[in-house]
C-alpha positions, 0 to 999 in steps of 0.5 A: 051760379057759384060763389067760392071764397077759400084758404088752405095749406097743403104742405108748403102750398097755400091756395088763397082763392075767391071768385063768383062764376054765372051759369054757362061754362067755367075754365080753371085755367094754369100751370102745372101746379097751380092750384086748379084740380086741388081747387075743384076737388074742395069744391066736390067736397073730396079736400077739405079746406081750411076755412072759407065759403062754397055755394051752388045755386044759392046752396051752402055746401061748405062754411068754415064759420057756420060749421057746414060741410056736406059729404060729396054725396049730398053736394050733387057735384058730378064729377069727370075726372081725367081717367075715366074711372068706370066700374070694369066689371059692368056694362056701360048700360050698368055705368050708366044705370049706377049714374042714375041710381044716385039721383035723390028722390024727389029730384027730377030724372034726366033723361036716359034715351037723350043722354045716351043719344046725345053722347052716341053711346047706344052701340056701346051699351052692352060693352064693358070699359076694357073694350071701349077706346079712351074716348068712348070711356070719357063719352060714358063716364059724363053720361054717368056724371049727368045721369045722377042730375048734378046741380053743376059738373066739374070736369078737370082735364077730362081730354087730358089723356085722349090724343088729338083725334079723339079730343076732336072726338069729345069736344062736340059732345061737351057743346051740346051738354050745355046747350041739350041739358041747361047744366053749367060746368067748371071746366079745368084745362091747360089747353087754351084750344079746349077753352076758346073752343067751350068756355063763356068764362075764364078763371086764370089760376097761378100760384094758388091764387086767381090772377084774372077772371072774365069773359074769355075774349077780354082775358086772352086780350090782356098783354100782361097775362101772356107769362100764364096765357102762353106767349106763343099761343097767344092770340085775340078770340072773336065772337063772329057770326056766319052771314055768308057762304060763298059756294064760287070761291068756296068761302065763309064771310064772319061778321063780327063787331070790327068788321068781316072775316073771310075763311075757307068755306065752313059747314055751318048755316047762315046765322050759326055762332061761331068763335075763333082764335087768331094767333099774334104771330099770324097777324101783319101790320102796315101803316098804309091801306095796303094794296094789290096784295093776296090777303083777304082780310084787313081792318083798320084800328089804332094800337093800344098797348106795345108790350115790353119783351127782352126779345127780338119780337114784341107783341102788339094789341090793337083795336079794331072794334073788339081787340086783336093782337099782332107780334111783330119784330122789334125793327118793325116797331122802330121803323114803322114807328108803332106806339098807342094810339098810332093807325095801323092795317092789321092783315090776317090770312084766311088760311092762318085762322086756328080751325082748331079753335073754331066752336 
């Protein structure tokens, strides 16, 4: 879907980055400053690079050596930027329309009544930006980027200006873009909520360059990539699936590759998808089967990595069929003698799951 290889030189700061990214959703993920919306704005054509390569669905947007750069115009980028940038002076039936109006003839329309209805945008229609809340002006200004039919969607930290309430708001809307209209996104954030919750891949930016790419699960599971991660955040993700709801105790039974997960009862049908995140720091071991103990969920696996911490805690991957961390403290460690290959009882509490990072 994307292949991008690129150089350049702004100031002091040099991006040297390359990677190839499949269909489905893309996280640019970093510090302040380390390269990702410089990164997408040469990919919308709004920078310049030095030199390298950009293709789209096998369209050449951009090569140094060939002499190709095609104007923002002509790439078919939509593009949600952090502030929402509607037109004051129009409706939102007129944001939309001009979203619209772009689309090049003989490239096939989206359709307006889905879009509008996808992003709950009907009662809004006859309003104009400075009447609307944060969220709703983010909600049309991604009607407005998928109304032009772009070939693919940048958003760079389109929740970045929203508080928590209407973040929760958009999160929902930005799942079914993909799954409604098929189109592929690069999404930029440093919320890693935002990305377990969305993301299919992860592209770990530091410095200019990529420091790591890959599925999500398997990015967030590497011990070496805390320092760009977050530490305290720091946790496995786990691609479950919904195979029972327990309406006596008001539970969820998740069946995953390492086993089940037991959560608070969750509002989903039998079969539904669903990743979560479980936090290291939420996360207990034993080297016994424990019992007569409240914890709902234990799984048996064998430690693989003991990260090295100048701390008084360490973090700990195990695997339990798919790769879960625990952190625990450095006496823990000696005690209980935890070192690779050692058989431990990982417990998670139902109730310390991140509900915010259920999708």
């Amino acid at each position: 879907m994307l292949d991008i290889s690129l150089q350049t030189r702004i100031g002091d700061f040099e991006i040297k980055a390359a990677f190839q990214a499949e269909a489905g959703i893309t996280a640019l993920f970093g510090p302040s400053g380390a390269g990702k919306t410089s990164l997408v704005n040469m990919l919308a054509g709004l920078e310049r690079p030095a030199r390298g390569r950009i293709v789209v669905w096998d369209q050449v947007l951009f090569d140094s050596e060939q002499g190709i750069d095609l104007s923002p115009e002509q790439r078919r980028l939509g593009y949600v930027f952090q502030e929402s940038r509607l037109f004051p002076h129009m409706t939102v039936a007129g944001n939309l329309s001009y979203g619209r109006a772009l689309v090049p003839k003989g490239v096939a329309l989206v359709d307006y009544d889905a879009v509008v209805d996808l992003l709950a945008l009907r009662p809004l229609l006859v309003r104009r930006p400075k009447t609307l809340s944060g969220g709703e002006r983010q909600r049309v200004a991604i009607g407005r980027a998928i109304l032009a039919a772009p070939r693919l969607l940048l958003m760079d930290e389109p929740l970045a200006n929203l508080d928590a309430p209407r973040r929760a708001e958009i999160l929902p809307f930005i799942e079914k873009l993909r799954r409604e209209f098929d189109i592929s996104i690069v999404y930029v954030s440093h919320n890693m909520d935002e990305i377990v919750r969305l993301a299919d891949q992860l592209i770990v930016m530091a410095d200019g360059a990529i420091a790591a790419q890959g599925p999500v699960d398997e990015i967030t599971a590497r011990l070496d990539l805390r320092h760009l991660t977050g530490r305290w955040d720091a946790g496995a993700v786990l691609s479950t699936t919904v195979a029972e709801q327990d309406d006596v105790d008001k539970l969820t039974r998740l069946s995953f590759q390492g086993g089940d997960l037991w959560l608070p009862q969750l509002d989903l049908g039998l079969g539904s998808p669903l990743r979560i995140r479980v936090h290291a720091r939420d996360v207990s071991l034993a080297l016994a089967p424990p019992e007569q103990v409240s914890v709902l969920n234990v799984f048996t696996g064998e430690v693989i990595e003991v990260g090295a911490d100048d701390g008084p805690q360490v973090d700990v991957l195990i695997d339990i069929g798919t790769p879960l961390w625990a952190r625990i403290t450095k006496r823990s460690q000696r005690e209980l003698n935890i070192m690779p290959g050692r058989k431990v009882h990982a417990m998670i509490k139902a109730m310390a799951v991140d509900r915010s990072g259920l999708s």
